[in-house]
N, C-alpha and C positions, 0 to 999 in steps of 0.2 A: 480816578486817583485812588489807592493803595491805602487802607485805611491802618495804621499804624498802633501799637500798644501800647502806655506809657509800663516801663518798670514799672513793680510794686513797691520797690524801695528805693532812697535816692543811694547817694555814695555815703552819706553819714550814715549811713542807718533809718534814718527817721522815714514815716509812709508819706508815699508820693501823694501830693492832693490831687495831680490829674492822672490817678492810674484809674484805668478801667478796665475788668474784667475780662479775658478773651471769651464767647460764647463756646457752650459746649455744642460738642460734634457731635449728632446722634446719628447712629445706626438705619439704614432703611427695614423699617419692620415689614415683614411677609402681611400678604391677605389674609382677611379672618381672622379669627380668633386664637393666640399664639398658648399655647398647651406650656402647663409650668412640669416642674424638672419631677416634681411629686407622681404629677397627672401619666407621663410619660411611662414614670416607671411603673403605674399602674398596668397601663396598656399593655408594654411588655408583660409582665408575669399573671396578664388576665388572659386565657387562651379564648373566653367568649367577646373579644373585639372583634368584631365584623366590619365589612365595611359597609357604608351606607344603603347599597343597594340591597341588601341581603330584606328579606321578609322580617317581618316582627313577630312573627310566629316561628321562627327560626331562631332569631336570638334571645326571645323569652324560653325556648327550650335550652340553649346551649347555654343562658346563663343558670338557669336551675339547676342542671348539670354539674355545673363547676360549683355549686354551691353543696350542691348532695356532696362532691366530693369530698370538700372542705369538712362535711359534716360525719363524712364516715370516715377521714383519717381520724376524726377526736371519740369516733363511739370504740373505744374498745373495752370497756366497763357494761353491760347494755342495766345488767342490777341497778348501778348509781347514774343511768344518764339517761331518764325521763323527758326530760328538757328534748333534749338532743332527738331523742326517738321520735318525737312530736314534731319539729322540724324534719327530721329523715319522711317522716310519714307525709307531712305538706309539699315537699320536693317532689316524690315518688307521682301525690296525685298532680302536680303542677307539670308534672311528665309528661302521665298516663293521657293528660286534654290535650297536648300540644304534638305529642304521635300520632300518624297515622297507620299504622300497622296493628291489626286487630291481633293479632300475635302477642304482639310486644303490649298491649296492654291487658290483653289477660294474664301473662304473665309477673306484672306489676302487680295486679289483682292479686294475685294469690300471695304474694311480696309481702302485698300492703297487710294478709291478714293472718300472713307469719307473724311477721312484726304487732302485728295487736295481741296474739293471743302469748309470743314472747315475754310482751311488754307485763302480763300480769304474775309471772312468775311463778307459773303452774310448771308442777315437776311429778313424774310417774314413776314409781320402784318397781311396778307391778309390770310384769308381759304376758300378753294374754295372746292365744295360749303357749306355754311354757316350750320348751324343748322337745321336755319328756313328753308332753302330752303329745307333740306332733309325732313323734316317734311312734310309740304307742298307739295312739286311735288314728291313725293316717288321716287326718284333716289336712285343709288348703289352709297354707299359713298367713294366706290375706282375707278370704274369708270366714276361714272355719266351717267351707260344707267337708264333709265326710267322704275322700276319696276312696276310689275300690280298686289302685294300682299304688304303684310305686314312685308315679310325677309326685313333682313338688306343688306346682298348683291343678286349681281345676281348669282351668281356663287359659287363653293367652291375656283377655283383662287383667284380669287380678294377677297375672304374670309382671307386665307391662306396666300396671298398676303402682307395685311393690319399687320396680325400677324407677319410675317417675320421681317416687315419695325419698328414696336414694340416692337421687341425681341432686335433688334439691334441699337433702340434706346435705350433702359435702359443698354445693355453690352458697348456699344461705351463712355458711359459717364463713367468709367471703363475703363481706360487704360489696369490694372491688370486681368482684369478678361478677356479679348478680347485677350489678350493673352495664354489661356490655351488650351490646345490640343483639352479638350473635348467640349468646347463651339467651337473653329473657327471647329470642325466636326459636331456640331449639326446645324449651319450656314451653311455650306458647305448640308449638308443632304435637309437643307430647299430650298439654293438655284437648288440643282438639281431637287428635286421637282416642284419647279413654272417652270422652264425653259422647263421641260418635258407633260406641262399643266397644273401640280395641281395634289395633290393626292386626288381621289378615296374613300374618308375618309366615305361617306353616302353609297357606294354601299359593299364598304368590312367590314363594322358593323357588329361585330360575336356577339354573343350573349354569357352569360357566361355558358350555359350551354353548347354550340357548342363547345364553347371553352375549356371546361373542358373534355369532350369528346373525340374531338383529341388527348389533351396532353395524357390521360389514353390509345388512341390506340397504339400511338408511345410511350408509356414505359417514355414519360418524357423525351425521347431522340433525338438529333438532327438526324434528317434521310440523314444530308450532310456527318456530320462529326463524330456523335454519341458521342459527348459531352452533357451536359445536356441543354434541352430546356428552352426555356424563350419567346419565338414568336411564331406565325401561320403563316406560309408562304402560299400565293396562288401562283400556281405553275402556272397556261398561263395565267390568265384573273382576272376579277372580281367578280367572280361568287364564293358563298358560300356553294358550292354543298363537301360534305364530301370525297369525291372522289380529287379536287381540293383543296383539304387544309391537309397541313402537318405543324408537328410541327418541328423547326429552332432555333438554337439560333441566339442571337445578328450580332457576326464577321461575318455568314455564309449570312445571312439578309443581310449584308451591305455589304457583296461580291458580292450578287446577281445584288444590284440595280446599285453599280459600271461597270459590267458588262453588264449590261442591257442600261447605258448609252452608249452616242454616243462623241466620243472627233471632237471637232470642232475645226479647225486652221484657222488662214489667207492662208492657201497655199492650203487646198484644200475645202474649203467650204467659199470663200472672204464675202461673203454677208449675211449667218447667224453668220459669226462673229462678222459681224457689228453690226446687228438687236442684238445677245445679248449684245456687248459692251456699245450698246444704252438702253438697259435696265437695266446693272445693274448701270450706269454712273444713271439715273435716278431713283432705288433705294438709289445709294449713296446718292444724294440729299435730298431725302425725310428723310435720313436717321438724314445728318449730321445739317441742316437745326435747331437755338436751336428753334424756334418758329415749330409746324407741319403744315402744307401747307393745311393737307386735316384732317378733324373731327379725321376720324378713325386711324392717325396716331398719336392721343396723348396719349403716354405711362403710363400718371398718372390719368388723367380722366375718358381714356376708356370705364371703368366698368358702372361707373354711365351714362355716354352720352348713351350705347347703351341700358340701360334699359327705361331711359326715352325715347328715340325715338321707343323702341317699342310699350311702349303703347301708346305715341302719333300716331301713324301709325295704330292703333290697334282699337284705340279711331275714327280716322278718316272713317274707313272703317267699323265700324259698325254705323258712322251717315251718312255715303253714303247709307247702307243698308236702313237706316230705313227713307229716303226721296225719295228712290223709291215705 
């Protein structure tokens, strides 16, 4: 039998004494735990929501991430934002553990001591040595030895060097951009380079017809992994002999040279860790420095300084010639 409702009111007006209540209707609720409208819109505008399977080593990095970020759209003050730099600096090493690309964490490295030596608001009026003086006594303008031609440096180092200190001048003023994969690996690529001497760049000069040669022997294919080419790898040395050159792609290229490197600790090599400590603490500087300390390190002039100094240099040493 049909269980009926009494009205709530009679015809007079007055309340019915046997009305009772219709029960409310509820909704069937989903399994688990039902997320409120707050939660939801967090997920949406949190790009580090993963979903359950993902690693916890994954989303401790991507949410530091989003956090760094959050933290370097508010540094644009770095003078009044101590706080802030302190956090930037926590994120950077909460990174640098949860990467594994030894690349991407020396380049954070040298980041992290941008940012410190930034932080204490050291400022240089002074360039050493000056213009004139390069002109004049033909020194290398990253080191200061005493050339006896018309190059700008002595070296392809100190060449290479100068451009490194350059490259991370104009990324560093760029919170956003100092944070992408592919820049702190092309930083990382530069810094193993100088550390290992300097790359080779005048003696491994392939010519493009050499170069088009190998790719046509190797089919266009990588001879590690038989993916398609994109490089010439020299396989023992520097030498451009067709027998020493294969063609490589990219990842296989940059496996090589990771492997070709050497890992240095404090525990089993105490003293070349120092000596590089001390050198990239001393790139940092050059780096983070807003005034540049040395000619070659001014990211916006550059171009023009080293043109004019060559033909001042160029100019000098044909009126040397011609007073002997």
């Amino acid at each position: 039998m049909a269980r009926t409702y009494q009205r709530k009111f009679l015809e007079d007006g007055t309340l019915n004494p046997k009305f009772k209540p219709r029960p409310k209707q509820w909704k069937k609720q989903p399994s688990g735990k039902r997320k409120s409208k707050q939660s939801l819109a967090e997920d949406t505008l949190n790009p580090a929501h993963e979903p359950h399977n993902s690693s916890n080593r994954e989303n401790k990095r991507r949410a530091s991430q989003d956090k760094l970020n959050v933290l370097l759209q508010k540094l644009e003050n770095r003078k009044n934002s101590y706080v802030l730099i302190e956090h930037l600096k926590h994120a950077i090493r909460v990174i640098n553990r949860a990467t594994t690309s030894p690349l991407r964490r020396s380049a954070l490295r040298l980041y992290l001591m941008t940012l410190e030596v930034a932080e204490k608001n050291q400022s240089s009026e002074v360039i050493t040595p000056t213009l004139t003086e390069l002109i004049q006594c033909s020194i290398c303008p990253n080191c200061e030895k005493n050339l006896s031609t018309e190059i700008l440096f002595c070296s392809e180092l100190c060449q290479q060097e100068a451009i490194t200190v350059r490259y991370c001048r104009r990324v560093t003023r760029d919170d956003q951009r100092c944070m992408k994969h592919d820049v702190q690996e092309g930083i990382g690529i530069r810094l193993l380079m100088l550390l290992g001497g300097g790359y080779p760049a005048a003696a491994r000069k392939i010519s493009p017809e050499l170069r088009k040669q190998i790719f046509e022997r190797d089919s266009y294919i990588c001879r590690i992994c038989g993916e398609p080419a994109t490089e010439i790898d020299h396989i023992n040395n520097s030498s451009n002999d067709i027998e020493n050159l294969r063609a490589i792609c990219k990842p296989c290229n940059l496996e090589l040279a990771l492997n070709r490197a050497k890992t240095v600790t404090m525990e089993n090599d105490p003293d070349l860790f120092i000596s590089i400590e001390r050198y990239l603490f001393n790139l940092a500087t050059r780096i983070a420095l807003p005034n540049p300390i040395k000619v070659c390190d001014d990211e916006v002039n550059w171009m023009s300084i080293q043109y004019h100094l060559r033909s001042k240099r160029k100019n000098n040493k044909f009126s040397a010639a011609q007073n002997l």
